[in-house]
VEXSETOR-300770 format. One line per field, with one value per residue (C-alpha): residue in one letter; x negated, y negated, z negated; residue number from 0. Coordinates in pm, 1 decimal, decimal comma. Layout:
! residues N
r = A/...
x = X/...
y = Y/...
z = Z/...
k = NUM/...
END
This chain:
! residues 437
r = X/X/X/X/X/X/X/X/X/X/X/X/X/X/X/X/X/X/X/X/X/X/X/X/X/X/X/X/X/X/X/X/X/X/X/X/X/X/X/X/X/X/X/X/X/X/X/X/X/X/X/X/X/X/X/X/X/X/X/X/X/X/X/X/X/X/X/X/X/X/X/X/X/X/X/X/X/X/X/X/X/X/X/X/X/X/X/X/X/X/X/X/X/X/X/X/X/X/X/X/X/X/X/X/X/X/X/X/X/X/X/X/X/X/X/X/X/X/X/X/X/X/X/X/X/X/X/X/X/X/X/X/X/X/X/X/X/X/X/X/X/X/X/X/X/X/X/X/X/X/X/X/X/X/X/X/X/X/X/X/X/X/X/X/X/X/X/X/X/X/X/X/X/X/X/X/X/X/X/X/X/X/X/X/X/X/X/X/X/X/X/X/X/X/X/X/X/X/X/X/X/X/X/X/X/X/X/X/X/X/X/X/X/X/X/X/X/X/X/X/X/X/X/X/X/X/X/X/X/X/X/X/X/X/X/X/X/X/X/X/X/X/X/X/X/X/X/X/X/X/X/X/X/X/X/X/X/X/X/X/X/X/X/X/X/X/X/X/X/X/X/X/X/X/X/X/X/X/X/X/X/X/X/X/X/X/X/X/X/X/X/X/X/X/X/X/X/X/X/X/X/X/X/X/X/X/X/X/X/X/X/X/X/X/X/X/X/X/X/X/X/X/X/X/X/X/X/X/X/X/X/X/X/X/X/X/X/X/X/X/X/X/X/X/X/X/X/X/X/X/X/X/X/X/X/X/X/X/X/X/X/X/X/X/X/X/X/X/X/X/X/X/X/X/X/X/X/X/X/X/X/X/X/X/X/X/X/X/X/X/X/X/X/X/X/X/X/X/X/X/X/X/X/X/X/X/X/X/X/X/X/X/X/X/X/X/X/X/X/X/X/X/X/X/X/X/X/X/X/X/X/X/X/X/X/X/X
x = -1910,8/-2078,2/-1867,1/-1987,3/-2294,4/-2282,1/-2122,5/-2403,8/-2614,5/-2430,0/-2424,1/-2799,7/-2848,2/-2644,1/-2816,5/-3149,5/-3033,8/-2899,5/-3231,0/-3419,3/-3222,8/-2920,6/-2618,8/-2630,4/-2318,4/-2342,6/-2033,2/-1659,9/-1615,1/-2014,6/-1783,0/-1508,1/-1795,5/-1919,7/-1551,6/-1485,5/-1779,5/-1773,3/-1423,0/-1233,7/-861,2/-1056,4/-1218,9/-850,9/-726,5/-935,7/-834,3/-465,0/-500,5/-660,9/-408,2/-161,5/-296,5/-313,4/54,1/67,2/-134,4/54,6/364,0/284,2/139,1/448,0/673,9/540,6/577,5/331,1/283,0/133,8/119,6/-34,5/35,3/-142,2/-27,6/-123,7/113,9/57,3/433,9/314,2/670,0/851,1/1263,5/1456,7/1728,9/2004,4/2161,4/2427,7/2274,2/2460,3/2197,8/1903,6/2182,9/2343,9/2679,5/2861,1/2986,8/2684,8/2344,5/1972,2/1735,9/1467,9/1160,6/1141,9/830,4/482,3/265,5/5,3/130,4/-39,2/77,6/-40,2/202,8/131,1/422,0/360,0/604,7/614,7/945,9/1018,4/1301,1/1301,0/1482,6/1448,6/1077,1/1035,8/1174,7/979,6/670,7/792,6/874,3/510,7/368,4/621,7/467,7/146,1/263,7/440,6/94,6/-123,6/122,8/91,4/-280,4/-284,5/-79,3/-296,9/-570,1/-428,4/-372,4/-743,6/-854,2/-671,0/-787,1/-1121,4/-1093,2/-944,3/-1194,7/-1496,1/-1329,8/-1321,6/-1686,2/-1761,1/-1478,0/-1685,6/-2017,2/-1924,7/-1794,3/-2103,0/-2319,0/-2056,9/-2131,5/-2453,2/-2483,7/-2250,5/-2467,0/-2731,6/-2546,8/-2373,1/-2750,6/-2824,2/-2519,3/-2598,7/-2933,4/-2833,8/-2604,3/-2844,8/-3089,0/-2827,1/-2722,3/-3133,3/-3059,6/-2785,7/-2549,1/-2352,4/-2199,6/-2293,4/-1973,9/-2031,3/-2327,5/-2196,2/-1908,7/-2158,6/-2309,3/-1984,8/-1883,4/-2231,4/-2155,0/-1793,3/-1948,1/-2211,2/-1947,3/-1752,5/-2064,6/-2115,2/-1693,0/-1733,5/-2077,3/-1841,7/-1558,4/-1821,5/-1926,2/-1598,1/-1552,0/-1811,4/-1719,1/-1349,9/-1603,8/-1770,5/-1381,2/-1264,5/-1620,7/-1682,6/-2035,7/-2173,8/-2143,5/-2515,8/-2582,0/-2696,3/-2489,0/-2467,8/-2262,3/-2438,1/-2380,4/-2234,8/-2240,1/-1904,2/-1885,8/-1598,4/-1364,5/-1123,4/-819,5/-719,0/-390,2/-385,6/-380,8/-106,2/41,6/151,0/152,9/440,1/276,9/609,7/807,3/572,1/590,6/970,4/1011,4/771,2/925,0/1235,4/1189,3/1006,9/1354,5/1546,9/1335,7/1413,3/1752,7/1786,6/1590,0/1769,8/2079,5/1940,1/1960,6/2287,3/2074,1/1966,0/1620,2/1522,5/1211,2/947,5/882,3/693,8/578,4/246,6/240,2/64,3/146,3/-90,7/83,9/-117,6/-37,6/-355,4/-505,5/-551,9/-699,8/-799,0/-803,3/-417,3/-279,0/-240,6/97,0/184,5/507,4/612,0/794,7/892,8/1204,9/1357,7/1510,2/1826,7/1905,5/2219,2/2289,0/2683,1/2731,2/2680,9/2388,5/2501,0/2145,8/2067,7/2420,7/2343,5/1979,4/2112,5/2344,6/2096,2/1921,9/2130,4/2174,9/1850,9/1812,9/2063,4/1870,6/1521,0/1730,5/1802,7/1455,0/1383,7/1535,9/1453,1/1162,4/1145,3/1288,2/1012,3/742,1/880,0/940,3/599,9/374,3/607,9/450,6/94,1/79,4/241,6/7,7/-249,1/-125,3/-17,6/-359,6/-581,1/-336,9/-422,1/-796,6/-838,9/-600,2/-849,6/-1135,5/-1003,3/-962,0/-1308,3/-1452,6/-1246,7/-1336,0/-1681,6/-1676,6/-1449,0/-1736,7/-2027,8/-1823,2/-1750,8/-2119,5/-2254,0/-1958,8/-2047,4/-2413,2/-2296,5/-2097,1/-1776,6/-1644,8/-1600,9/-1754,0/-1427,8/-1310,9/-1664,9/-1686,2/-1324,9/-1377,7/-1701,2/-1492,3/-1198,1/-1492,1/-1587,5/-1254,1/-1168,3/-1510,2/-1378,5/-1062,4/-1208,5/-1418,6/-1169,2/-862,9/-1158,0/-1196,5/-817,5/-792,3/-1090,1/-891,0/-532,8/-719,5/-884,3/-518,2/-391,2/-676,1/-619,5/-279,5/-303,4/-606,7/-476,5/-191,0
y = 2562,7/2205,0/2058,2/2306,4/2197,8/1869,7/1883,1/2093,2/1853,7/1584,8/1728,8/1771,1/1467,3/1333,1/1608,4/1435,7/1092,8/1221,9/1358,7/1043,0/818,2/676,5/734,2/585,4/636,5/517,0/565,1/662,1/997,4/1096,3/904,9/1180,8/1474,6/1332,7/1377,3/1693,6/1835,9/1649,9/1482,1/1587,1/1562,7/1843,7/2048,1/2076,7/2123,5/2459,6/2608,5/2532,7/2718,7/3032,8/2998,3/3044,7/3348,2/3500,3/3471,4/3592,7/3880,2/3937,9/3993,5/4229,4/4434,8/4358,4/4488,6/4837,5/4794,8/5048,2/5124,5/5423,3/5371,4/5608,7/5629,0/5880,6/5942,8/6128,2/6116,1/6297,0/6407,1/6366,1/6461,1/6695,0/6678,3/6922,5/7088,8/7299,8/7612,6/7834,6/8145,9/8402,2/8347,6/8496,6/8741,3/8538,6/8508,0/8352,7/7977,0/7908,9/7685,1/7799,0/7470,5/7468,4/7240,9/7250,8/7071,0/7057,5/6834,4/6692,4/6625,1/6411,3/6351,9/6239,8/6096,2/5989,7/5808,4/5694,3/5500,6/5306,5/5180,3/5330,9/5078,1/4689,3/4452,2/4181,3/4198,1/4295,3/3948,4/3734,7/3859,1/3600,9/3338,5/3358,6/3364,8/3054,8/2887,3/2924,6/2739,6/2445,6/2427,4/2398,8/2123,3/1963,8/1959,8/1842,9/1556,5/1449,3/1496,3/1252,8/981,5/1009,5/994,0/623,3/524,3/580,8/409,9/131,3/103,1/170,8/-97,4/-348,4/-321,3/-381,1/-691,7/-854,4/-785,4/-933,9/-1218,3/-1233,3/-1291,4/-1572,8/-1734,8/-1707,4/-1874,3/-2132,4/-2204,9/-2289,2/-2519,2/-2674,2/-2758,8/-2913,2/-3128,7/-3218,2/-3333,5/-3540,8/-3758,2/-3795,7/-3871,5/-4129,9/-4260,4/-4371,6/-4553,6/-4750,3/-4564,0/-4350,3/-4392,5/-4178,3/-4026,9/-3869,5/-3744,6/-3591,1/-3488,5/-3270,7/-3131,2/-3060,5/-2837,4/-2685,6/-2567,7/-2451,5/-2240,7/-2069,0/-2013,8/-1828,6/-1639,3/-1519,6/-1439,3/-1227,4/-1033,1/-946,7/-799,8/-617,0/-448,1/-385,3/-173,8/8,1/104,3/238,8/410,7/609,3/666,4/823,5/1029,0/1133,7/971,2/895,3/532,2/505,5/637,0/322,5/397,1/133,8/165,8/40,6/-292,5/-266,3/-580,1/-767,7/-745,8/-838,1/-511,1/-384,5/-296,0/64,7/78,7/439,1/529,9/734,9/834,1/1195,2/1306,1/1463,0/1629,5/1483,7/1721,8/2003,9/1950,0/1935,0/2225,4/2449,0/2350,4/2408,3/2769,9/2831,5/2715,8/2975,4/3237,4/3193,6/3171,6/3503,2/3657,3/3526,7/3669,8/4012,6/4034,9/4258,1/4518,6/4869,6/4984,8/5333,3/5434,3/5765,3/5842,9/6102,4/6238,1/6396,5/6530,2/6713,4/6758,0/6944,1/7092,3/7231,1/7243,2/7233,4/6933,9/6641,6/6816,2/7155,6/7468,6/7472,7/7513,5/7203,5/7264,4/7114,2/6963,1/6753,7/6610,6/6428,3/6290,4/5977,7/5689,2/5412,5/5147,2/4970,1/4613,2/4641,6/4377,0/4024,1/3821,6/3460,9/3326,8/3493,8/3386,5/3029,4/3056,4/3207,8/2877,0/2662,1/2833,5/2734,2/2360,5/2321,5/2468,8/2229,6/1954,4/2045,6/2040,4/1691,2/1601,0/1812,1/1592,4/1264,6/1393,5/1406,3/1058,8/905,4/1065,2/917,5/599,7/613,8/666,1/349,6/181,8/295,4/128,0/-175,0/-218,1/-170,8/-373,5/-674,0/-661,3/-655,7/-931,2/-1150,0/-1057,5/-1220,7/-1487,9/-1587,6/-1497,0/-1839,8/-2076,4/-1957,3/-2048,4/-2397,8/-2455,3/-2431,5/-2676,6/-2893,0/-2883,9/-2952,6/-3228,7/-3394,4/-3405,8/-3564,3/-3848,6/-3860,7/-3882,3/-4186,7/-4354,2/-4315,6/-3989,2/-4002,0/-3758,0/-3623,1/-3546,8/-3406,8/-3137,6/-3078,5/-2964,8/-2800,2/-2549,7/-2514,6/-2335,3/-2164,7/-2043,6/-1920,8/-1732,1/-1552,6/-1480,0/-1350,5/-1087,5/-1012,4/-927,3/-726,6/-461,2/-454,7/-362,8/-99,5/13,7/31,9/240,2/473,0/513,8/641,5/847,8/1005,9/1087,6/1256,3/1476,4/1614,7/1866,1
z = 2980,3/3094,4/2807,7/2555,4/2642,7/2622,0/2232,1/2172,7/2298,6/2064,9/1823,2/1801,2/1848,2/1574,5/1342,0/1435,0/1365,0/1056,8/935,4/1053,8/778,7/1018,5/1280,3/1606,0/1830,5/2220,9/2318,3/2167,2/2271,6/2029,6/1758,7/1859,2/1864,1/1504,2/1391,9/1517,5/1332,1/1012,8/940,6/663,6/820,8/1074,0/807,6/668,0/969,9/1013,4/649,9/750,0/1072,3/935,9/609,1/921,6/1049,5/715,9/678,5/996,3/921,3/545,1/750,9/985,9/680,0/494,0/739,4/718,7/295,8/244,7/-152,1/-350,2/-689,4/-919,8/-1265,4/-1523,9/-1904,1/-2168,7/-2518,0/-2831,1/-2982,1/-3323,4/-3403,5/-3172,7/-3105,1/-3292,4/-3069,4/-3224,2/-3014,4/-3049,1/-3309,2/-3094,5/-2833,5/-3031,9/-3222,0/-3452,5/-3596,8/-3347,8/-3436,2/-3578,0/-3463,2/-3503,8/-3511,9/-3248,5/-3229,6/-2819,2/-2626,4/-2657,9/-2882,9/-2606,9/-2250,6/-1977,2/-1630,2/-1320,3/-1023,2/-728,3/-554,8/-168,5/27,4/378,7/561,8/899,9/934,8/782,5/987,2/767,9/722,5/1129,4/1184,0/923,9/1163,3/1436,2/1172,9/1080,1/1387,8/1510,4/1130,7/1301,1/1636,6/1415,9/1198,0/1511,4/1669,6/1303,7/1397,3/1712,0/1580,2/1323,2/1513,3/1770,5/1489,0/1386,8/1697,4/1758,7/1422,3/1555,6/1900,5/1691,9/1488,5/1745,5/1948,7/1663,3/1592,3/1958,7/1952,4/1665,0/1827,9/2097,2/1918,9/1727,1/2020,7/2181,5/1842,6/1804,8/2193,9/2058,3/1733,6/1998,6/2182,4/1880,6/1779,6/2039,6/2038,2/1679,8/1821,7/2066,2/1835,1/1592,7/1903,1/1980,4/1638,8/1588,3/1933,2/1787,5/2064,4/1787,3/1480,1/1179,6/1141,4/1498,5/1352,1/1038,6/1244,2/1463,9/1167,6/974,8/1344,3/1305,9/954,9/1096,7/1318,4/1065,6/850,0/1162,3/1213,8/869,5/868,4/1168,6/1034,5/693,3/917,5/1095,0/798,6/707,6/1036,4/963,6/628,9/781,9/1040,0/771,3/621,3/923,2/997,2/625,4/644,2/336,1/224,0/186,9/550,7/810,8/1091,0/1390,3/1748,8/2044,8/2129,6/2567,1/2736,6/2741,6/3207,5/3375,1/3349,1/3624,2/3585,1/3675,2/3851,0/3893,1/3503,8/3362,3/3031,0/2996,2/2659,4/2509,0/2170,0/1946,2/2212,5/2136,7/1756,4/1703,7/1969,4/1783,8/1463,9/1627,1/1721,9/1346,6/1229,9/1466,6/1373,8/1035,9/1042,7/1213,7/970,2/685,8/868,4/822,3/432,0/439,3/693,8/583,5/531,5/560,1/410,3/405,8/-2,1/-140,1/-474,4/-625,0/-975,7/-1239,6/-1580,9/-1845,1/-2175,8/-2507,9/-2805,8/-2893,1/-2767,9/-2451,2/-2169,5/-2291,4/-2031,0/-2032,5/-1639,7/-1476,4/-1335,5/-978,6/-814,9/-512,9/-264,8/59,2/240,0/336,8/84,9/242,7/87,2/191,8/37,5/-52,3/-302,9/-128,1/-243,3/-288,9/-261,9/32,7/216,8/137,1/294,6/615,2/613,3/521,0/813,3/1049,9/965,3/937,4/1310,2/1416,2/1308,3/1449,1/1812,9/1756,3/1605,6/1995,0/2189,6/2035,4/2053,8/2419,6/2453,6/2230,3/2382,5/2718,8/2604,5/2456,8/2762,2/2902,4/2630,6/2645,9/2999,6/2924,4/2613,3/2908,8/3151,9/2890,8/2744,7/3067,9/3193,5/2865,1/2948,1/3257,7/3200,9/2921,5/3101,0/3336,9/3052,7/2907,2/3274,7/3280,7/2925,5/3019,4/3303,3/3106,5/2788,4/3051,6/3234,8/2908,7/2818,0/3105,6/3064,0/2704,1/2760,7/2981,4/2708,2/2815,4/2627,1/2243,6/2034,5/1891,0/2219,6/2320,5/2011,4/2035,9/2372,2/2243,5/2024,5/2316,0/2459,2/2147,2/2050,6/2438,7/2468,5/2158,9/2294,8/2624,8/2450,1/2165,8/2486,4/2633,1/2345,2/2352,4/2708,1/2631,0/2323,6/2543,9/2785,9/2545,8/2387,2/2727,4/2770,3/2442,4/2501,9/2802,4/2691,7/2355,4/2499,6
k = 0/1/2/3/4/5/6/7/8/9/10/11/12/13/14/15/16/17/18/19/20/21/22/23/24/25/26/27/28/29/30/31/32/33/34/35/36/37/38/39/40/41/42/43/44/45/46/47/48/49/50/51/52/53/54/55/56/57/58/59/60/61/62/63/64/65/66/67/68/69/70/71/72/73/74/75/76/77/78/79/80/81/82/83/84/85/86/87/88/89/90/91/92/93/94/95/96/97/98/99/100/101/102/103/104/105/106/107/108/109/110/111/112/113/114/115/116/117/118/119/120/121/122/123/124/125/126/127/128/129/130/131/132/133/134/135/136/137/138/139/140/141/142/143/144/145/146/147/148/149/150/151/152/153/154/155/156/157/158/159/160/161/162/163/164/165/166/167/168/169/170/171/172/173/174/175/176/177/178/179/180/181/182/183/184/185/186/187/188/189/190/191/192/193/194/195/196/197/198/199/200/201/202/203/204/205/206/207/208/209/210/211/212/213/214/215/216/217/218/219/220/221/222/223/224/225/226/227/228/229/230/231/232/233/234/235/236/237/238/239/240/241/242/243/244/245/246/247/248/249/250/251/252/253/254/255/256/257/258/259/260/261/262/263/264/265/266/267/268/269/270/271/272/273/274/275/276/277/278/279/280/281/282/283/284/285/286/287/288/289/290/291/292/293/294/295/296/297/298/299/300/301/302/303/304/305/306/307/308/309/310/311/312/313/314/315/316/317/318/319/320/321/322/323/324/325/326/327/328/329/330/331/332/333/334/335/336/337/338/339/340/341/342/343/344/345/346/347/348/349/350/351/352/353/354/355/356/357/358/359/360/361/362/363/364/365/366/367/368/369/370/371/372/373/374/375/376/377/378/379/380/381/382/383/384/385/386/387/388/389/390/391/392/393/394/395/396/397/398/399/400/401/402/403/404/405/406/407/408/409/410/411/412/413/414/415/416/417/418/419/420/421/422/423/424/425/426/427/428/429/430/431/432/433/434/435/436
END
């Protein structure tokens, strides 16, 4: 109930962003919420599922078979048949024929023919291969769903990477300025040369150029942010920009997702269930038939006050296949082969999905390791950069080797923040995969 609440809640909120002319998201599981509501892979999704029950439905009506056709006539013998019988029947000469016009001009008739099976094997079992349809469908949507939802973490992830990489950039411009001031500060003094100079502007340039890079890609994720979300291109949407802190590794994560397993199984039993009812071509079905009629006769004309004369019937109608239908032996093999297979698909399944959530947490564990590892060189960088600025403000450092260690800096701090949005996307993977079930 607290959970229905709080998508509610989201969901509001997004509404009211929507109205006021743009799309904030604060964290990746209102990107999730947004999805869920407005993504086109879940609208399809939803008209899959109730497609499903339909069939379901369709079956269970169509194992019953209940018809009633009614069919009403009316013909005008503008020419009546002409019988000939033996003359010795009205007092004739025996050995002879008298011609007879027999039958009346104008006839109509009503009929009214019910039926409904009492006993359909066949269609009895193509209810459970409909219903085990439904299963493999929902699995099917669970998967996709699954997908989408990494696409998204990817993605949200990204723009947070390049934000963060923005900002490291942006503090680096800074500092790049002001080490572009101090050798042209020093080149007036004679102390410099002017290709130090123009090789501290040329790294200043290098870096704007970065920055502008990085805001493009940004964009970019943005634009497979409105993909994945269905918003419309024209819609500002932005993702709050979290501080890059020191993250901590979680040692007591686990992967335990196994939704291939659940997929192949379900498609599994879907085949089984068809292949036994494909097996029960050759089976009897007894049905419950009926008849209503009324026929009218004048020679006079359609529906004068002639008698409308009555007739019908009841009882029970079998019908036993005893020719074999070549078609229908062949699908009850393919059937079975096909069965076969989805067992194997099963159990490869099974070992995927295993060797999966091995993966998961070594994608974790690799990425958090590369994290702080880099998170040291940025911090030695650093002191190495500030080190080498004192010396060169002293004369003894060249400035080659002072903006080379500059961007060794630059390039780390990048690194640092670009291994943190992996680690965040790893986790969110795991996360993912253990939630969708």
């Amino acid at each position: 109930m607290r959970l229905f609440f709080l998508s509610a809640f989201l969901l509001f909120c997004f509404v009211a962003s929507a109205q006021s002319g743009s799309i904030q998201f604060q964290s990746l599981d209102e990107v999730f919420a947004y999805a869920d509501k407005h993504s086109s892979t879940f609208k399809n999704a939803t008209q899959q599922s109730i497609l499903a029950k339909y069939q379901v439905l369709a079956a269970k009506l169509a194992q019953w078979n209940f018809k009633g056709d009614a069919t009403f006539s009316s013909i005008d013998n503008t020419k009546l048949t002409v019988s000939y019988l033996p003359a010795e029947i009205f007092g004739g000469p025996a050995g002879t024929f008298k011609q007879i016009t027999l039958g009346q001009r104008y006839v109509s008739n009503l009929n009214i023919a019910p039926q409904i099976d009492i006993l359909n094997p066949y269609a009895f079992a193509k209810v459970k291969v409909a219903r085990n349809y439904e299963a493999v469908t929902d699995a099917n949507n669970m998967l996709n769903k699954k997908n989408l939802y990494e696409s998204l973490a990817g993605t949200y992830y990204n723009i947070l990477s390049y934000q963060w990489q923005i900002e490291v950039t942006q503090k680096s411009l800074i500092n790049a300025d002001t080490l572009l001031q101090i050798m042209q500060q020093k080149q007036k003094e004679g102390l410099a040369r002017t290709q130090d100079a123009n090789n501290a502007a040329a790294n200043q340039l290098a870096i704007q150029d970065k920055l502008q890079q990085l805001e493009v890609l940004l964009i970019q994720q943005y634009n497979n942010l409105k993909i994945w979300c269905d918003i419309d291109a024209s819609m500002p949407v932005s993702v709050l920009s979290t501080p890059s802190v020191k993250n901590h590794f979680d040692a007591t994560l686990t992967a335990s997702g196994h939704l291939q397993q659940q997929q192949t199984e379900a498609q599994k039993k879907y085949q089984e269930a068809d292949w036994r009812a494909a097996k029960k071509w050759f089976m009897p079905t007894l049905s419950l038939v009926g008849n209503l009629a009324w026929q009218q006769n004048s020679n006079a004309q359609f529906y004068d006050n002639s008698v409308w004369n009555n007739s019908n019937y009841v009882g029970f109608k079998l019908i036993i296949p005893i020719v074999p239908d070549a078609n229908k032996i062949a699908t009850a093999k393919y059937g079975h082969i096909n069965m076969v297979i989805a067992d194997i698909n099963m159990n490869h399944a099974a070992l995927q999905d295993s060797i999966n959530n091995e993966q998961l947490l070594l994608d974790y564990k690799k990425s958090f390791r590369s994290y702080e590892l880099n998170g040291k060189i940025e911090t030695l960088k650093e002191d190495n950069y500030q080190k080498n600025l004192d010396i060169y403000k002293e004369g003894v450092l060249s400035a080659t080797d002072l903006i080379n260690s500059f961007n060794d800096w630059l390039n780390s701090g990048l690194n640092t923040v670009a291994q943190l949005a992996n680690t965040e996307y790893a986790k969110s993977k795991i996360a993912i995969n253990n939630f969708l079930k």
